[in-house]
C-alpha positions as CSV (number, residue, x, y, z in Angstrom):
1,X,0.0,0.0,0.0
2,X,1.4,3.0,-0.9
3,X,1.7,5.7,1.7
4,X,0.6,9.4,0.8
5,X,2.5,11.8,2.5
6,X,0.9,15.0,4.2
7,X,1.4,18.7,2.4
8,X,4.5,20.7,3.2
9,X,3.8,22.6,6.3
10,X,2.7,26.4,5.6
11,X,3.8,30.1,6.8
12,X,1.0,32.3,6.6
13,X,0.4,35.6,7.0
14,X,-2.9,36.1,6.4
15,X,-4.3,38.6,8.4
16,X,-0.6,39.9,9.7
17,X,0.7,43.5,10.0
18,X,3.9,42.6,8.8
19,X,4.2,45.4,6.6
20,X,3.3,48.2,9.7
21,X,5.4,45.9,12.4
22,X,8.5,44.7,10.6
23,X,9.0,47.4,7.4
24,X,7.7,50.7,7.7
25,X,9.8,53.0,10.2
26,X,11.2,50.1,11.8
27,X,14.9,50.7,11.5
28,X,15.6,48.5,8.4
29,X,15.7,51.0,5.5
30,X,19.6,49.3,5.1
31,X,18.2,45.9,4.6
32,X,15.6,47.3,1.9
33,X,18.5,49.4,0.3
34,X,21.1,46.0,0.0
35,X,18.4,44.1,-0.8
36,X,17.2,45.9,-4.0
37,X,21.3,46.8,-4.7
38,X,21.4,43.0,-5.2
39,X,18.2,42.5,-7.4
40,X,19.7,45.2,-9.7
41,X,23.0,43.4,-10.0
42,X,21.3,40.0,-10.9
43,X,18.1,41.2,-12.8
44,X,18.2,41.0,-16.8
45,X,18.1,43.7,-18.2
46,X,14.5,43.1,-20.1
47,X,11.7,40.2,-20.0
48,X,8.7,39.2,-21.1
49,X,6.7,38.4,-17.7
50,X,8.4,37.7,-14.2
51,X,6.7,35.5,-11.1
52,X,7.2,37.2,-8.2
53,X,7.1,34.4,-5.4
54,X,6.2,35.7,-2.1
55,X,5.4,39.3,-2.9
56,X,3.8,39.4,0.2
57,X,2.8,43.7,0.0
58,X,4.9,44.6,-3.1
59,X,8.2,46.0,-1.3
60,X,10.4,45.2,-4.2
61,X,7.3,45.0,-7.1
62,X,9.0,48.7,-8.4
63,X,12.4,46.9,-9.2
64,X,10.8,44.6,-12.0
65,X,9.9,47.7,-14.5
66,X,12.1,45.9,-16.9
67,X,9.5,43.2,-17.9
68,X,6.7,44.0,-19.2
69,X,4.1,42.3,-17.0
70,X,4.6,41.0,-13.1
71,X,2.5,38.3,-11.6
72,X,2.9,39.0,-8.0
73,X,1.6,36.0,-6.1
74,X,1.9,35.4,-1.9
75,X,-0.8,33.0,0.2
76,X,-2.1,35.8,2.3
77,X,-4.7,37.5,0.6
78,X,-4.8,40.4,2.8
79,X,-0.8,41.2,1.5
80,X,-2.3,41.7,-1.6
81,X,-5.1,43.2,-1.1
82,X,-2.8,46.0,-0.1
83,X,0.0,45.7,-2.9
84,X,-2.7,46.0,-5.7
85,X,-4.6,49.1,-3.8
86,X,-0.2,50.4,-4.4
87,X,0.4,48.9,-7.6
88,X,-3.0,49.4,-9.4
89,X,-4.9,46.7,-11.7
90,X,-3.5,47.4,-14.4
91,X,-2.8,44.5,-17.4
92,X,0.7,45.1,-16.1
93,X,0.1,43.4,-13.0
94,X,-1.7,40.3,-11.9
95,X,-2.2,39.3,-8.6
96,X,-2.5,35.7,-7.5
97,X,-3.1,34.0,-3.8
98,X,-2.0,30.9,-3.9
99,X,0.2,27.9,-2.2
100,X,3.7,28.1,-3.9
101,X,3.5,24.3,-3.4
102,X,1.4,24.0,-6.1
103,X,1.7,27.0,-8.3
104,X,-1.4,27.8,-10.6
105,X,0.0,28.3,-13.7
106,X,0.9,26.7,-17.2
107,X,4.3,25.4,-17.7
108,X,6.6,27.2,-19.2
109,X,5.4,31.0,-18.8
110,X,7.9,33.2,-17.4
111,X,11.0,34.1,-18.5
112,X,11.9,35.1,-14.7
113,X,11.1,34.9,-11.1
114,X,12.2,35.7,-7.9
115,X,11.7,34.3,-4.5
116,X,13.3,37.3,-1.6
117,X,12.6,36.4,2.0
118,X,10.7,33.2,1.0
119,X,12.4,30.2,1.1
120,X,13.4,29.9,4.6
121,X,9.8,29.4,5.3
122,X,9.5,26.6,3.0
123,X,9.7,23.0,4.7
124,X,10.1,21.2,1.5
125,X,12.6,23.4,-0.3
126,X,12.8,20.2,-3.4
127,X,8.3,20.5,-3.9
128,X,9.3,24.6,-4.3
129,X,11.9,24.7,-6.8
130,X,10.0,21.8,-8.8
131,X,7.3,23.7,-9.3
132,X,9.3,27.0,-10.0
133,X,11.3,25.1,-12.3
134,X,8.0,23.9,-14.4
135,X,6.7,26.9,-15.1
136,X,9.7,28.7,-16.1
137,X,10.5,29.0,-19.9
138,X,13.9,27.5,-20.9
139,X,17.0,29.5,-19.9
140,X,14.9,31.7,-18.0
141,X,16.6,33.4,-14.8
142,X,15.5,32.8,-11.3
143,X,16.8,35.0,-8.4
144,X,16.4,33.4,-5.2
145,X,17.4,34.9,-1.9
146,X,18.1,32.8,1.7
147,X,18.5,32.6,4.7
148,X,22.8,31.2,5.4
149,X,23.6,29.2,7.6
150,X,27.3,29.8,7.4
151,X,26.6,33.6,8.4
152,X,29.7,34.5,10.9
153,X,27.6,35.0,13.6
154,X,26.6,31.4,13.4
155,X,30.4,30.3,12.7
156,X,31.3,32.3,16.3
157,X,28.6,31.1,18.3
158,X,29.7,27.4,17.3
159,X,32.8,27.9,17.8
160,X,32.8,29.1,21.3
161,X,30.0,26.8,22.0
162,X,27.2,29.1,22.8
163,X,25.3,27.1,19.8
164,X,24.1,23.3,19.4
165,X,24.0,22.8,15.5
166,X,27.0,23.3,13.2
167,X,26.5,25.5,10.5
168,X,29.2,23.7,8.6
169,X,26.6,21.0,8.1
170,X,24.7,20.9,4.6
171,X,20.8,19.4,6.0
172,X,18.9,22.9,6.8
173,X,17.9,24.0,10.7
174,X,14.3,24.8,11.6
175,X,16.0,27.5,14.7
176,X,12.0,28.2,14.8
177,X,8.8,26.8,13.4
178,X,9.0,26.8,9.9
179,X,11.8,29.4,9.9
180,X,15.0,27.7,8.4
181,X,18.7,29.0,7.8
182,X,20.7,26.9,4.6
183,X,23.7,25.9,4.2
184,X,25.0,27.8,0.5
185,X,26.1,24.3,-1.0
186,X,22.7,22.8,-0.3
187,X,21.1,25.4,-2.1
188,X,23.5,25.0,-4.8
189,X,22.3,21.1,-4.9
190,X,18.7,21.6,-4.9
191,X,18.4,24.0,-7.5
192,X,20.6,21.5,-9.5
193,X,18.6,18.9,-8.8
194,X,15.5,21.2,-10.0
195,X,17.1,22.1,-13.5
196,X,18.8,25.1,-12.6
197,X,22.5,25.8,-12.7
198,X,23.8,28.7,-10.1
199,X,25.3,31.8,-12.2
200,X,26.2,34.0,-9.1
201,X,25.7,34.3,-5.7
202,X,25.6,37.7,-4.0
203,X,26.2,38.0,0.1
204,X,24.2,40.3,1.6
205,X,23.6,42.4,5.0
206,X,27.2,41.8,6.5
207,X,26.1,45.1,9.0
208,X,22.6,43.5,10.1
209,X,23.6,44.5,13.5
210,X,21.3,46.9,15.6
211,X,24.4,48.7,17.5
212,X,25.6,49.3,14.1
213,X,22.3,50.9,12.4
214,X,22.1,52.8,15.4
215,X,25.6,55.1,14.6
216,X,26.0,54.8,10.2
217,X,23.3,56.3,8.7
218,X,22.0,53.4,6.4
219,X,22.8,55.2,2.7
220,X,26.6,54.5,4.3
221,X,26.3,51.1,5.4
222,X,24.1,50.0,2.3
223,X,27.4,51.6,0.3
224,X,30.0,49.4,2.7
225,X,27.3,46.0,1.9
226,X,27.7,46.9,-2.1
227,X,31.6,46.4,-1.9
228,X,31.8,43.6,0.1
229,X,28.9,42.1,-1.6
230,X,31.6,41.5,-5.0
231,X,33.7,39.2,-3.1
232,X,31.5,36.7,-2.6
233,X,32.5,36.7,0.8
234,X,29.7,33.9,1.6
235,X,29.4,34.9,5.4
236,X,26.4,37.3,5.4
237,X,23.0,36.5,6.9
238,X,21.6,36.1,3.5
239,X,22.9,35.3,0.1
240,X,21.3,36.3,-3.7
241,X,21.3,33.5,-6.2
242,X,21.1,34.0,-9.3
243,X,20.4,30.6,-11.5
244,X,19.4,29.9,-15.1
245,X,16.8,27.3,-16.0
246,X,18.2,24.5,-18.3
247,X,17.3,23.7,-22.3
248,X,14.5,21.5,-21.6
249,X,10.9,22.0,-21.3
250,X,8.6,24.2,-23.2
251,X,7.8,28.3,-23.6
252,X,4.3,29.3,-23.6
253,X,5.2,33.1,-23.1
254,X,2.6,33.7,-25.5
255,X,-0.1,32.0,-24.0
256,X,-3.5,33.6,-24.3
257,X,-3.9,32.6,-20.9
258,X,-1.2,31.4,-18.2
259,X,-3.9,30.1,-15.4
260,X,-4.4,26.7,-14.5
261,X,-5.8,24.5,-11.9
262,X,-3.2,24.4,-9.0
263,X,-5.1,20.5,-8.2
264,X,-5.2,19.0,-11.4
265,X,-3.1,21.5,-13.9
266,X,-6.3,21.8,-16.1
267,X,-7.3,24.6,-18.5
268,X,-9.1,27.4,-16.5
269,X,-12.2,29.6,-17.9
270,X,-14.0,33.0,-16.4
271,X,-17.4,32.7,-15.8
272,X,-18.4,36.0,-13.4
273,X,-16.4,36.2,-10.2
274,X,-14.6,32.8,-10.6
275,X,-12.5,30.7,-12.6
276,X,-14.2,27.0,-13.0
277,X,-11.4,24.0,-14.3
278,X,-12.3,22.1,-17.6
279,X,-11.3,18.9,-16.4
280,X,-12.3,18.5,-12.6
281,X,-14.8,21.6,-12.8
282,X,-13.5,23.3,-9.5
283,X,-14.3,26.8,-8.7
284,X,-11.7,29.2,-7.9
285,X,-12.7,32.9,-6.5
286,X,-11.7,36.2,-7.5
287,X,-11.5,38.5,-4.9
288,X,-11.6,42.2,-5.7
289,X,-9.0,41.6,-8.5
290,X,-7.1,39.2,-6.5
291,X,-7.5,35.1,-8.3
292,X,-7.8,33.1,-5.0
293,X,-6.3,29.6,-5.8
294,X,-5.9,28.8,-1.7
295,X,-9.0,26.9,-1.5
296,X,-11.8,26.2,-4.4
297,X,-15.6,27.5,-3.6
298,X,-17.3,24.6,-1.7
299,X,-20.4,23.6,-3.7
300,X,-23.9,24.9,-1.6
């Protein structure tokens, strides 16, 4: 008898005031500035139509005006309810709520993606980059940000024995429910192991130190980050990937339409205020512009 396992474990902020409580005035304009410093580095310089994994209230949507639409998809609705009352409904964007497990869309229809301050809530990192990997176009780019493991903090701690796990070790560590730290050459591995070959890797936020914020002015500390960032130095709390999708599998970056059923992959049609699938005929909602592909509309 075969046994079915149970769905990857979910992080979601549904409901949260993550943008109010951890962003906004909260003393981490320098994280904001290295971040986007290193999506600039590793973004193409034009594209067709990126996935923005994760895109939780649109921080970093303004950094993807080279391509000419953005699909900006996250699980909480409520995150997007207020990136699209920022960003607008235009064609230009579409916004998606769904389980990054199991990604509603056709394969093959982005030429890009990007997946910032994501990953290390993702139990099954291998179920993730699959499904990133299937509907990318070939030799599309993916920019992928995590959590390291090796950060020096980590490497001192160990050393002096203040910390249990070794961060020299490749298997991940869940420090906190479903928040994980990775090792760089796992990474490296998985997104092999998914079809994608690593390009570059940026560090990032070598001076994510409160007593440090406190006395540089962030503008000089974001300008310190940029230099060190070009050695590769692979000791900061975080680390940019940049990886190319292989030769294989198929573009549909012309698709008339790049929906599909997250359950069964089917084709997906509008009828009103949902989408209904051809081949299992579940409903999906649309919420206020948002497509809702967390749950499908229980029959009454």
């Amino acid at each position: 008898m075969t046994k079915i396992e149970p769905p990857p474990r979910i992080c979601d902020y549904e409901g949260s005031n993550y943008r109010t409580e951890f962003w906004e005035n909260k003393g981490r304009d320098y994280e904001d500035r290295v971040e986007r410093m290193a999506l600039r580095r590793l973004l193409p310089k034009k594209g067709e139509r990126l996935l923005e994994i994760g895109a939780g209230f649109g921080r970093l949507t303004d950094e993807y005006h080279a391509y000419e639409q953005v699909v900006l998809l996250d699980y909480s609705l409520s995150q997007l309810q207020y990136a699209r009352e920022h960003w607008g409904s235009s064609e230009r964007y579409i916004y998606v709520a769904a389980d990054a497990y199991k990604l509603p869309f056709k394969p093959g229809v982005f030429d890009g993606a990007t997946m910032i301050r994501v990953i290390h809530h993702m139990a099954s990192v291998r179920t993730v980059l699959a499904q990133v990997r299937r509907v990318l176009s070939p030799e599309a780019i993916f920019i992928l940000e995590h959590a390291n493991k090796r950060n020096l903090k980590a490497l001192m701690r160990y050393s002096s024995k203040k910390q249990s796990w070794n961060p020299n070790d490749l298997e991940p560590v869940e420090f906190v429910e479903l928040n994980f730290d990775f090792h760089p050459e796992y990474i490296r591995q998985e997104l092999q192991a998914a079809g994608f070959s690593v390009e570059r890797r940026l560090p990032v936020s070598f001076f994510r130190l409160n007593s440090i914020k406190k006395v540089v002015h962030s503008s000089v500390l974001a300008g310190m980050d940029g230099l060190v960032q070009v050695t590769g130095a692979l000791y900061a709390p975080s680390v940019f990937v940049k990886a190319a999708a292989g030769e294989h599998g198929v573009s549909n970056l012309k698709a008339a339409s790049i929906l599909a059923c997250p359950d069964c992959g089917g084709d997906l049609e509008r009828n009103s205020d949902h989408m209904i699938c051809h081949r299992d005929h579940r409903r999906w909602a649309i919420r206020g512009g948002i497509y809702d592909f967390k749950a499908p509309i229980e029959d009454e």
